[in-house]
VEXZAPA-177555 format. One line per 4 residues: their letters; for each residue y, z, x of C-alpha. Coordinates in steps of 0.001 Angstrom, whole numbers, plus 500000, padded with zeros to 6 digits. Example, Ala and Ser with C-alpha at 12.3 -4.5 7.8 and 13.67 -1.06 7.14 Angstrom:
// VEXZAPA-177555
as> 495500 507800 512300  498940 507140 513670;
//
This chain:
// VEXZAPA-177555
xxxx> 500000 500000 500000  502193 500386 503153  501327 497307 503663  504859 497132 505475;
xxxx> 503020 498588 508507  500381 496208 508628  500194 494100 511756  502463 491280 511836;
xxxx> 499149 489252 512404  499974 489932 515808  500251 487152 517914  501507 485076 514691;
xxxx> 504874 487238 514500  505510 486580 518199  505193 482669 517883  508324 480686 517458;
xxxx> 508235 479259 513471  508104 475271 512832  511395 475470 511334  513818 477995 510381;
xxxx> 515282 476821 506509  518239 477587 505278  520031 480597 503918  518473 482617 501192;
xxxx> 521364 483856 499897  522575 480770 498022  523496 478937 495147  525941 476162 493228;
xxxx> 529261 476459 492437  529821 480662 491568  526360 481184 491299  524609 483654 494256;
xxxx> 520818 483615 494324  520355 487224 496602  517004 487135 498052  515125 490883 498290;
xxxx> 511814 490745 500290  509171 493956 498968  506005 495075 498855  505066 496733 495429;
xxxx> 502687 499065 496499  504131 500374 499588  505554 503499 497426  507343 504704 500047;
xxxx> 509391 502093 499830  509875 502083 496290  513548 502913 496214  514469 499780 498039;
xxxx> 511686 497704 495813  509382 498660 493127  511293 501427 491437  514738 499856 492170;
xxxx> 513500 496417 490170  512595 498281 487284  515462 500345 487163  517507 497048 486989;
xxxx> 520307 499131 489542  521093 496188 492032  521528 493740 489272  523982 496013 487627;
xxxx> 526225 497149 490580  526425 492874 491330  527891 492775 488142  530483 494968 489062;
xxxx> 531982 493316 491681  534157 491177 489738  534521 489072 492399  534325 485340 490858;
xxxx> 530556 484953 491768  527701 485053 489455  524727 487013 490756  521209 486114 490267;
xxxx> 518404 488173 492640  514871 486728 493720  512734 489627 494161  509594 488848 496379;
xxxx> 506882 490173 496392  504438 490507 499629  501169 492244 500619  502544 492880 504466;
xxxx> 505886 493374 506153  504856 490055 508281  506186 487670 506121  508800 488726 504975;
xxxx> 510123 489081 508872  508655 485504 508657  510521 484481 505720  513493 486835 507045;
xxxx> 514048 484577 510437  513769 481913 508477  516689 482612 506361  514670 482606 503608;
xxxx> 515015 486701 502760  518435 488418 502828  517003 492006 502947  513589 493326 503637;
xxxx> 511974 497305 503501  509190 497613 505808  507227 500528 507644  509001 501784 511515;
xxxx> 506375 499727 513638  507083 496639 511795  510606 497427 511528  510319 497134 515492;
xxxx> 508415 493697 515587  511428 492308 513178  513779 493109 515476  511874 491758 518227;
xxxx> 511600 488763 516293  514731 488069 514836  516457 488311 518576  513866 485894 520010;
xxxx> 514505 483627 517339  518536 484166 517448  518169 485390 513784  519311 489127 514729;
xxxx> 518690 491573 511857  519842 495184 511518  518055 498725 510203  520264 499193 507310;
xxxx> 519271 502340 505769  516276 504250 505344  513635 504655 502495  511047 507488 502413;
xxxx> 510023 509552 505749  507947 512350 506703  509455 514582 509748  505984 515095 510557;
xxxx> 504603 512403 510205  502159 512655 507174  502223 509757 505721  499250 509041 507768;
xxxx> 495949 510224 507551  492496 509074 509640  489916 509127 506853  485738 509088 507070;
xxxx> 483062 508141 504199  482186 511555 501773  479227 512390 503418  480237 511770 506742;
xxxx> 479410 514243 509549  482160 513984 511778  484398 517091 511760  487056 516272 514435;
xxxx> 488732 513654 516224  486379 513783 519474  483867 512846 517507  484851 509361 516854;
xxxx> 484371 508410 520833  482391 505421 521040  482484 504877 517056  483758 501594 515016;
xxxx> 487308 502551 513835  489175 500645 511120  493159 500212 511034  496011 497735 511195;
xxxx> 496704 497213 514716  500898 496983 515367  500824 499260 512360  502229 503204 512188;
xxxx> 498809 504539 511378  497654 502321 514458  500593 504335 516045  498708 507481 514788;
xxxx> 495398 506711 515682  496386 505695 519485  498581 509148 519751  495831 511070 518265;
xxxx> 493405 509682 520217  495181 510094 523761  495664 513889 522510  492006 513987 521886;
xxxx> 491455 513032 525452  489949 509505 524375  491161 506429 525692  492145 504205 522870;
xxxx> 491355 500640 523887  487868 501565 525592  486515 504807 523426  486595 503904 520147;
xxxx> 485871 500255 518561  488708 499254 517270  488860 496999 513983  492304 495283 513448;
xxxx> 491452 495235 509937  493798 494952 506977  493820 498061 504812  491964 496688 501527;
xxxx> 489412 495413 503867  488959 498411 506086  488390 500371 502986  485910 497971 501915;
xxxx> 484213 498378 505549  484558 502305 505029  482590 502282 501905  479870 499859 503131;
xxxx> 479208 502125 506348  480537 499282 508859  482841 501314 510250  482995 505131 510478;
xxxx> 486546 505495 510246  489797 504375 508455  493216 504950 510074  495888 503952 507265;
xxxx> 499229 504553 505330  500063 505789 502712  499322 505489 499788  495803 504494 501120;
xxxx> 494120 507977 502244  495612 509849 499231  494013 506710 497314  490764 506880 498892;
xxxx> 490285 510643 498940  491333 510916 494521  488693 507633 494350  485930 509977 496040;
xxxx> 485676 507326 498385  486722 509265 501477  487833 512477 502655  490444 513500 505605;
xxxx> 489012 513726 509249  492827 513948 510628  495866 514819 509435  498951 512578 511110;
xxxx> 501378 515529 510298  499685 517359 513211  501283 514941 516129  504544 516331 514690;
xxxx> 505967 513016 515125  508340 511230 511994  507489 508209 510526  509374 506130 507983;
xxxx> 510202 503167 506119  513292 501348 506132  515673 498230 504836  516405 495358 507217;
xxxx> 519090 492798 506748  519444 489773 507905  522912 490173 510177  524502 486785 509446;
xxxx> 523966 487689 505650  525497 491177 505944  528390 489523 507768  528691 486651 505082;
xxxx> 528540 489313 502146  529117 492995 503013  530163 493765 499506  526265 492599 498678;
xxxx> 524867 494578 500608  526760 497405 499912  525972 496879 496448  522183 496786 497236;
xxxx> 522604 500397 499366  524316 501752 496732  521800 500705 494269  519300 502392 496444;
xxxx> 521262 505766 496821  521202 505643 492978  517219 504920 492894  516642 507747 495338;
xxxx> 519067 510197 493113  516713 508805 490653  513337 509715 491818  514374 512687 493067;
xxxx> 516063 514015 489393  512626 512422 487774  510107 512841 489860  507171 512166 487180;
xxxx> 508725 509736 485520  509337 507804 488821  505167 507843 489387  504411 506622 486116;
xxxx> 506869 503785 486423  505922 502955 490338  502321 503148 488462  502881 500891 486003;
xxxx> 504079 497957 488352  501347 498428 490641  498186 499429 489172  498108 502552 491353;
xxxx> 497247 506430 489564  500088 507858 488915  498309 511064 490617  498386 509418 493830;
xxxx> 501904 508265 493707  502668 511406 493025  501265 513086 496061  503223 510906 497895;
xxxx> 506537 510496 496216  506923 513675 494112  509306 516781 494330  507393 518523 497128;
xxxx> 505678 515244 498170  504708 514053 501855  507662 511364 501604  511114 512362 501479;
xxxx> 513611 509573 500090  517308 509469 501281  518809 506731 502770  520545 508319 505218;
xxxx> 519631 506879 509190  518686 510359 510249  518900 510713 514362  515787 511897 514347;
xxxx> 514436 508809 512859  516087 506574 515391  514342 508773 518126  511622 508728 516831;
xxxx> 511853 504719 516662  512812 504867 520122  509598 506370 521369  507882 503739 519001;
xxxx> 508406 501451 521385  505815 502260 524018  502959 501900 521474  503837 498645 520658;
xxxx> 504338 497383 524181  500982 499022 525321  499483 496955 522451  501378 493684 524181;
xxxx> 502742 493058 520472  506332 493397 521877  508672 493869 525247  511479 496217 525187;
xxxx> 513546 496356 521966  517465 497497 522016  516595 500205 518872  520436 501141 519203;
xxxx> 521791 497491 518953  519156 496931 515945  520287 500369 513681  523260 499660 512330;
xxxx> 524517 501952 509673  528004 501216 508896  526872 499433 505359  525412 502366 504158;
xxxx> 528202 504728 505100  530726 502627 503174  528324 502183 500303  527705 506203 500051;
xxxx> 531394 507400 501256  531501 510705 501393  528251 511898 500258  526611 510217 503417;
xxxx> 527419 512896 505780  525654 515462 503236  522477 513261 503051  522510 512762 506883;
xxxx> 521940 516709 507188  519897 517215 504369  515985 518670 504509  512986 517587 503488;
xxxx> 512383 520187 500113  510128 523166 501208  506396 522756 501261  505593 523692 497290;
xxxx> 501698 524402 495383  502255 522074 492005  500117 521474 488768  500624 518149 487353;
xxxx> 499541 519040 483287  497769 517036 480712  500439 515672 478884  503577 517195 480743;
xxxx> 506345 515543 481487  507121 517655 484556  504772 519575 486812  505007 523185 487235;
xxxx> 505425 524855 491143  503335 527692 492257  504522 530369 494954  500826 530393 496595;
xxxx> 498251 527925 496871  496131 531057 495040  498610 531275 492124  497670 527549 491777;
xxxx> 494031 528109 491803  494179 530522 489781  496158 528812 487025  493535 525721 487911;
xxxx> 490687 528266 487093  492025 529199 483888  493031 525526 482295  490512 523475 483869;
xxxx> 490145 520986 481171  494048 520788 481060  494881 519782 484598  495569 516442 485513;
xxxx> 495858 517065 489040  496725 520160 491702  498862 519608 494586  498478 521872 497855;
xxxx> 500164 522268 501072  498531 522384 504494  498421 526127 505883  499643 524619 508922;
xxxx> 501292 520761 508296  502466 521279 505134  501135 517849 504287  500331 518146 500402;
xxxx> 497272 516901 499310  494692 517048 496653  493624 520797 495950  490144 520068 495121;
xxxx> 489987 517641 497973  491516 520066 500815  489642 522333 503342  489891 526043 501877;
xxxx> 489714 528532 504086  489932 532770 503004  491242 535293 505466  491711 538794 503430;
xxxx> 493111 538244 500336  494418 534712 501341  492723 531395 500346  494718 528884 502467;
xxxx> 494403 525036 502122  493990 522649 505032  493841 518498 504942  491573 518045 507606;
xxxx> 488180 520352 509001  489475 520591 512179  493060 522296 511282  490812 524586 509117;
xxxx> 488629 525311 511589  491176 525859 514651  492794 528602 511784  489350 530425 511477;
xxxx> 488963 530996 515126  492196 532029 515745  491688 534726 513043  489191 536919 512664;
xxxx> 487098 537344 509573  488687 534070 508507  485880 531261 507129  485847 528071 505578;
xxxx> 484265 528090 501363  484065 525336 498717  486225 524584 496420  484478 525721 493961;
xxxx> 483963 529234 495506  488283 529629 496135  488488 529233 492750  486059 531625 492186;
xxx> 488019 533838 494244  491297 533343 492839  490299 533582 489258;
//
């Protein structure tokens, strides 16, 4: 669903086009076709595609301008980030949203084509970088990351959850091109190979794991949250079209501020609409995008996403998918500070909402927070035929995830939640009398 962060087909992105087309941004006499490249599913990006479409915002502050021109916008929709960089050096695509690895390869490829485009503003993020997991089958027996040495591994290679896997592994103590087999696989297909038992891992984006894990098709074998690392999604403009119509594009980042204020006022609303134009459970968008969700959504070009951009870079040079990139020359947030005025410098310092324990109700329109992760299971315990999902935080991450899907641990009277085995079990033996008990059991407890 992040498709954004799948690989830009590698050595296809790096290849000079046949022909580079005209502008997208076009049209006859007043009339301005605006051309918005998306990806439906990539629900972290939803504020800058999916959700902004069916809010109908863009399309409304266009008509404001007053300006002589009549607006028209050509929203396209892709499975990857690679073609709409494609399409974007092309001049086919005025503005883009993409993951922060392919963000990096459209810079890359928009200066070797002399097509320059510009980070405009930012989507959803993680400051931990949670938005990707490494999942393994249900019944799998691996328990930590060392044991994936010399096993077939699944992901999109010049993708953030490759980004993941690579750090992770080099952590581990595992060399990443020669101790694992590595399958540059797209996501759909490395599920596929996941469920078949051709490969005995799955390194993806969101909204993949969470999808995967509520399907009962996998379960967490590393949680990305634990490199500590952010990781984001982003827009990209074209910079001859943000030149040629600043007012546009200021309309567009305005439009998104108002998406954002949007999902973050209706959080459940915003997941059944996001799950409505793309076929994903509203549960799972949820974990993802809700009101103590792994993604964060503000526009804002945070510093620490930049940096964390910056050291981006390495990964995708040690893959050969790119040389250096100029990440200062390619942000460029002026648009979105005039769009947002003064309420940018209050969204640049703003924090991700504290980690929260949240019931999602039959039938409710809102879901109600919990101040424990046992205060939720023992609500679960007593409605169990009125929940539609349970949300918990990692004891140590704070990456929310699935309660009946997480890694319970009890230490006194605690009953503590964990994403992955191994966070659970490095909490156990660092505390004594700690241990790890079904699900079923910690509700048992908490009841």
């Amino acid at each position: 669903m992040k498709r954004t962060a799948v690989a830009l087909s590698t050595a296809a992105l790096l290849l000079p086009l046949s022909a580079c087309g005209g502008s997208a941004e076009a049209g006859s006499g007043s009339t301005v076709t605006v051309t918005v490249g998306y990806q439906s599913k990539t629900i972290n990006t939803v504020t800058a595609g999916t959700l902004l479409r069916s809010l109908g915002y863009f399309e409304k502050e266009l008509n404001s301008l007053h300006d002589g021109h009549t607006y028209k916008v050509d929203w396209q929709d892709y499975a990857t980030g690679a073609p709409i960089t494609a399409q974007m050096t092309a001049g086919k695509i005025d503005i883009g949203s993409m993951g922060d690895f392919p963000l990096l390869l459209n810079a890359a490829r928009g200066k070797q084509l002399g097509r320059p485009t510009h980070l405009v503003s930012v989507t959803g993020y993680n400051l931990r970088g949670g938005l990707n997991t490494v999942v393994t089958s249900p019944d799998s027996k691996l328990t930590t990351l060392r044991d994936l040495k010399g096993k077939k591994v699944s992901t999109s290679i010049g993708s953030a959850a490759d980004g993941t896997l690579v750090r992770a592994l080099q952590r581990a103590g595992i060399d990443p091109n020669k101790g694992i087999s590595k399958l540059n696989q797209q996501p759909a297909v490395g599920a596929s190979a996941l469920s078949a038992g051709s490969v005995d891992a799955l390194s993806q984006f969101v909204a993949w794991p969470g999808l995967l894990a509520y399907q009962g098709k996998a379960k967490a074998l590393y949680d990305g949250a634990q490199l500590n690392l952010p990781t984001f999604h982003g827009v990209t403009a074209r910079e001859d079209f943000a030149k040629r119509r600043p007012t546009v594009l200021e309309a567009f980042l305005k439009a998104q501020a108002e998406a954002t204020d949007y999902l973050n006022a209706h959080p459940v609303t915003a997941a059944e609409k996001v799950a409505e134009a793309t076929g994903l459970p509203a549960e799972v968008v949820y974990l993802y995008n809700g009101a103590h969700g792994i993604a964060t959504f503000d526009p804002a070009v945070k510093p620490q996403l930049v940096s964390a951009l910056k050291q981006d870079v390495s990964i995708l040079k040690a893959a050969q998918l790119t040389g250096d990139i100029d990440v200062n020359a390619f942000v460029d947030d002026h648009y979105v500070k005039k769009a947002l005025g003064a309420s940018y410098a209050h969204r640049l310092t703003s924090a991700p909402a504290p980690a929260a324990s949240e019931v999602w109700a039959k039938g409710a329109e809102t879901t109600t927070a919990f101040k424990s992760p046992k205060d939720l299971l023992a609500y679960v315990a007593r409605h169990r035929d009125g929940v539609r999902a349970a949300y918990v935080p990692d004891a140590t991450t704070g990456t929310l995830w699935f309660a009946d899907k997480a890694v319970w641990v009890a230490d006194g009277d605690q009953l503590l939640p964990f994403v992955a085995p191994e966070t659970a079990q490095a909490y156990v033996t660092a505390h004594g009398g700690a241990r790890v008990l079904s699900y079923t059991d910690a509700l048992g407890r908490a009841s």
